[in-house]
N, C-alpha and C positions, 0 to 999 in steps of 0.2 A: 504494500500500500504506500501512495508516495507522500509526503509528510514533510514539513518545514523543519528545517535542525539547525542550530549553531553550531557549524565545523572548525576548529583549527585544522589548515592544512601544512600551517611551517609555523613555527614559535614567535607568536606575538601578531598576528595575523589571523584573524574570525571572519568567516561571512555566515549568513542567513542562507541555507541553499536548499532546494528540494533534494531529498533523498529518498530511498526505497526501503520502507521496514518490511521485516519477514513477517509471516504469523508467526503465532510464537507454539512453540515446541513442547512437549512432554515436559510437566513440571515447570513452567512460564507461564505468564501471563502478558497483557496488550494494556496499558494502560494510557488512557487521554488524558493530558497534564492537564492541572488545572490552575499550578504556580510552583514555582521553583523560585530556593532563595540564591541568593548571589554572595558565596565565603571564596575567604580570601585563598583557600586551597586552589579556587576555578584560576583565580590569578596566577598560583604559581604553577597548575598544570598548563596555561596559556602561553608561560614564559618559557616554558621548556625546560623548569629546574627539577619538577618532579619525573623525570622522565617519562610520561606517558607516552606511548607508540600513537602519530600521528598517519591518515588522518583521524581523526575524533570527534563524535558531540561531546559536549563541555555538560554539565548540570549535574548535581548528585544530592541535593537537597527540597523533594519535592514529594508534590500530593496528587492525587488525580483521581481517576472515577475509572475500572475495569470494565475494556471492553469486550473482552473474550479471552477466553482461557486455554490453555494444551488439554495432552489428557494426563489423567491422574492426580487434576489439580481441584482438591476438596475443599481449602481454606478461604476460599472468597469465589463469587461467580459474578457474573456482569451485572453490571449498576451498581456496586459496591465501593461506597469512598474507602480511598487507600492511603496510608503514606509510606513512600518510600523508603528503604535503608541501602547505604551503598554498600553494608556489608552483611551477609545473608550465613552462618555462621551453620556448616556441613554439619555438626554434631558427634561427628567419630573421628577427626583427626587427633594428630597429638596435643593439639592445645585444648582444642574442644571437650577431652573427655578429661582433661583438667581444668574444667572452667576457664580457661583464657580463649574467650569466643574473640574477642576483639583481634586477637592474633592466629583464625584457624586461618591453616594451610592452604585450602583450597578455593575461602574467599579472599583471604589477599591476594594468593596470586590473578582472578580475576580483577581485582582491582588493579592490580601495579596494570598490567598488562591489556587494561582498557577490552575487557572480553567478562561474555555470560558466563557459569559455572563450568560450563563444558570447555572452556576455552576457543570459542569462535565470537559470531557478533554478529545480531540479526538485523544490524544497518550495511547499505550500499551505497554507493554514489556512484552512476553511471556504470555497474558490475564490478567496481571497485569497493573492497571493504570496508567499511569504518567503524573506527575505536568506540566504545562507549565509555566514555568517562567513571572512571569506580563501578565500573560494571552496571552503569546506569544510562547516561546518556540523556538526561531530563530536558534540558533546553531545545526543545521540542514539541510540537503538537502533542508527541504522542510515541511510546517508547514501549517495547517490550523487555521483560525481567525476569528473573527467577521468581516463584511461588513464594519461595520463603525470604524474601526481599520485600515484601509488602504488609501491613498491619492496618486492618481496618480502625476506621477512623469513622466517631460517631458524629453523627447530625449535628451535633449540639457544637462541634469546632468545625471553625471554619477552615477550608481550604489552606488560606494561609499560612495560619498557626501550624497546621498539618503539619506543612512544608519543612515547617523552621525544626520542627519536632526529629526529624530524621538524620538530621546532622548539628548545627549550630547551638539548639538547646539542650539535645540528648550530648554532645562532646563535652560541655560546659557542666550540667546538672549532674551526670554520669562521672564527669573528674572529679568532685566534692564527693558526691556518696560513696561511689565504686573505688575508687583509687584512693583519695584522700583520705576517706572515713571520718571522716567530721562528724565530733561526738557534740552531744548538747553541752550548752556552757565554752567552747572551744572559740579562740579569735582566728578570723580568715582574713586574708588581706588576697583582692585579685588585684592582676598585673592587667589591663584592659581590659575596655568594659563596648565592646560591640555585642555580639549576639553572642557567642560563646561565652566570654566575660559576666554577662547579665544575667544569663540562665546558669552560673557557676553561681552568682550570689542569689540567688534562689535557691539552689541547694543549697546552701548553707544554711539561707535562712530556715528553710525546710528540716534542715536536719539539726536546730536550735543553737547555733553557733548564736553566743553574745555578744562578738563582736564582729563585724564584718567592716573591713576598709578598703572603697575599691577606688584606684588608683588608675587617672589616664590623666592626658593633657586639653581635652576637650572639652567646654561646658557645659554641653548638650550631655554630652556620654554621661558625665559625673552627675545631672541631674536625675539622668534616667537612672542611674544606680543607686541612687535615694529613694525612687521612686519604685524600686523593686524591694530595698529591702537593705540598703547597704547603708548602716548606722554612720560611719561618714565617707565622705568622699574627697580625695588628696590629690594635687597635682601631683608629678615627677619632678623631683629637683634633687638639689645638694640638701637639701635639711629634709626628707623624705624617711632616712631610716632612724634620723632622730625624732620623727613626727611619728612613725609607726610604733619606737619604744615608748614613748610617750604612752599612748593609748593601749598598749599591752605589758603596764605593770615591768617597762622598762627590757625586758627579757625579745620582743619579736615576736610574731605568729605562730600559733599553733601549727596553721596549714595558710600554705603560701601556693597559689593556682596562679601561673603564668600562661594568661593566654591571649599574649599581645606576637610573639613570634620574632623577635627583633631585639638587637643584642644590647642595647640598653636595658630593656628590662631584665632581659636571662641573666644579665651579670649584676645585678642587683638583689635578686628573689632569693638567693641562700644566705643576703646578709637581713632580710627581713624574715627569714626562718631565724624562731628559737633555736637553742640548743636544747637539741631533742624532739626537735618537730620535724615537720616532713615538707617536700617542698615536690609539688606537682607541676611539671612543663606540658602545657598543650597546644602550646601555638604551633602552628606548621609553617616557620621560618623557613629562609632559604637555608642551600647548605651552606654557607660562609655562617651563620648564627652559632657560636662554639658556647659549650659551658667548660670554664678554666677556674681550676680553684685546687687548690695544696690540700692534697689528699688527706696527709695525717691533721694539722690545722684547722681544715676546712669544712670536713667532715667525719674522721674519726675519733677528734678531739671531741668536737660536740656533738657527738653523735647525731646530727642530721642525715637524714636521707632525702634522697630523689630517687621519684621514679619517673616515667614517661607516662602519657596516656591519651591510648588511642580511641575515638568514640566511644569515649565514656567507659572502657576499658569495663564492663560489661555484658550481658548478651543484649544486642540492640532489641528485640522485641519486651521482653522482660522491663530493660528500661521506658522504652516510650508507654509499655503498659501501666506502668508507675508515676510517668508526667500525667499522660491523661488521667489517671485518677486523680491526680495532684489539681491539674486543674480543672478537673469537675468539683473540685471542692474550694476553689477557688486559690489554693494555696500556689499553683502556677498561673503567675499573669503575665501575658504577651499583648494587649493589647498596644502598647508603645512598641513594639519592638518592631516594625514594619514600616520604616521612616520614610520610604520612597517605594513608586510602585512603576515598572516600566513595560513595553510589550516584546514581545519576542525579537521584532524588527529594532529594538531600541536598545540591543544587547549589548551592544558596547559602551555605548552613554552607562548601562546600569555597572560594567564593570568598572568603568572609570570612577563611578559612583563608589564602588567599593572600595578602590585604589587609595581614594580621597581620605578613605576613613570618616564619611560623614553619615551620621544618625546611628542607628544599632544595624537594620537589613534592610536592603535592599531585596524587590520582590520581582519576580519576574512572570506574567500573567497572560502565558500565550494567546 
């Protein structure tokens, strides 16, 4: 079926072009986008630093409506709101049957490698193949996916939020509970506060953290992190980790969520970790972004840790089944977090939009 897409065809280069989707296959489904959000990953799969195999549609943050299904697929049937996950998490590899869904085998390598579970791709362009971005492919009319790539999505959220649910809130919400473990009573301090950022200090707040300080350079951003739940909110500067002992009883953070991606902040976040707390990276920096720090000193003197964490470092379904109950109770609010809304055709204006760093997300509404 032919179908509108955003393709990168060489690094740093998008057009809008018709392309050809397959039906979808045994264990797939077809879904008609209905909004995809715009994270700054799309940026750096655009620039060519996360190596995606080009060409590609770009999108991996979105919701849509099932329009037809393979065979063997029982979990949703057409007319069913969806949203999307770019990681669909096999259940018998070696991480998987140790709980590290986030890192199974055989959905990352569909990610890295911009293909379905099977390892192909049921976009063409002109009999030529093309990539699907995180095994997704969203910036599109209309995309087929894995079965277990999709989570029904009730009435009562809108599209939108969906969207945002599937990466930007779930990487954010997901680093505090899952990875962080953010106990009640515990101080958080985030390092950026776009959509990942703002749905980290909701987890927190969610998870009774007493203190939350979320830190960015923007006045817009730092509003909206008051406005979700962040007790105060702090520029970046030189008096920054003396502003954060201040407010934590002099000692630093409990839990320390970096998800700005950029080496000012990385090299800052283990000095606003306690000694003894733990300090969570989630931004998807380029690679020049280092974390350098004197090992005995730095961390085995104070015993901090780091870890890294991937979408919420989780299983993506389990979590977003948890946001949405969050925010059917109203304890997850997105209503601010959709600062700009753009059309399919306007997809580069919306990445520049992201580029900017201005509002929380940017939406995209083919």
């Amino acid at each position: 079926m032919a179908t509108r897409a955003a393709v990168v065809r060489e690094p740093n280069t998008l057009d809008v072009v018709e392309v050809e989707v397959a039906a979808p296959a045994p264990h797939e489904v077809s879904v008609e986008i209905a909004a995809v959000g715009v994270c700054h990953t799309d940026l750096s799969m655009l620039a060519g630093s996360l190596g995606l195999p080009l060409p590609a549609v770009l999108g991996h943050e979105g919701s849509g409506v099932v329009t037809a299904v393979g065979d063997d697929v029982a979990s949703v049937r057409p007319g069913d709101r969806v949203v999307l996950c770019c990681l669909a998490p096999c259940g018998s590899c070696f991480h998987c049957v140790r709980d590290e869904y986030s890192l199974c085998e055989v959905a990352g390598r569909a990610m890295a490698e911009g293909t379905l579970l099977d390892g192909t791709t049921r976009v063409t362009a002109r009999g030529v193949p093309v990539h699907q971005a995180a095994g997704l492919g969203a910036f599109a009319d209309r995309c087929v996916v894995p079965a277990a790539a999709v989570v029904p999505l009730p009435d009562a959220v809108s599209f939108e939020h969906g969207a945002l649910m599937g990466c930007g809130v779930l990487t954010g919400f997901g680093a505090v509970l899952n990875a962080g473990e953010v106990r009640p009573g515990e101080s958080v301090v985030v390092l950026g506060c776009g959509g990942v950022g703002l749905s980290a200090i909701q987890g927190a707040r969610v998870s009774g953290a007493a203190v939350i300080i979320a830190v960015d350079p923007r006045p817009e951003r730092r509003r909206l992190a008051t406005i979700v739940g962040a007790s105060h909110a702090l520029e970046p500067g030189a008096d920054l980790v003396p502003a954060v002992r201040d407010l934590t009883s002099g000692r630093g953070a409990d839990a320390v969520i970096e998800a700005a991606g950029v080496q000012d902040t990385v090299e800052i976040a283990l000095r606003l970790t306690r000694a003894g707390g733990r300090l969570v990276l989630v931004g998807a920096g380029s690679t020049q972004v280092r974390l350098s720090v004197p090992a005995f000193l730095g961390l085995v003197h104070p015993e901090k840790s780091v870890r890294g964490s991937l979408y919420g470092s989780g299983h993506p379904r389990r979590t977003i089944e948890t946001m949405l109950a969050c925010h059917a109770r109203g304890d997850l609010v997105l209503d601010d977090f959709v600062t700009h809304r753009f059309g399919l055709a306007e997809i580069a204006s919306a990445l520049d939009y992201a580029r900017r760093a201005e509002g929380a997300r940017a939406v995209v509404v083919p």
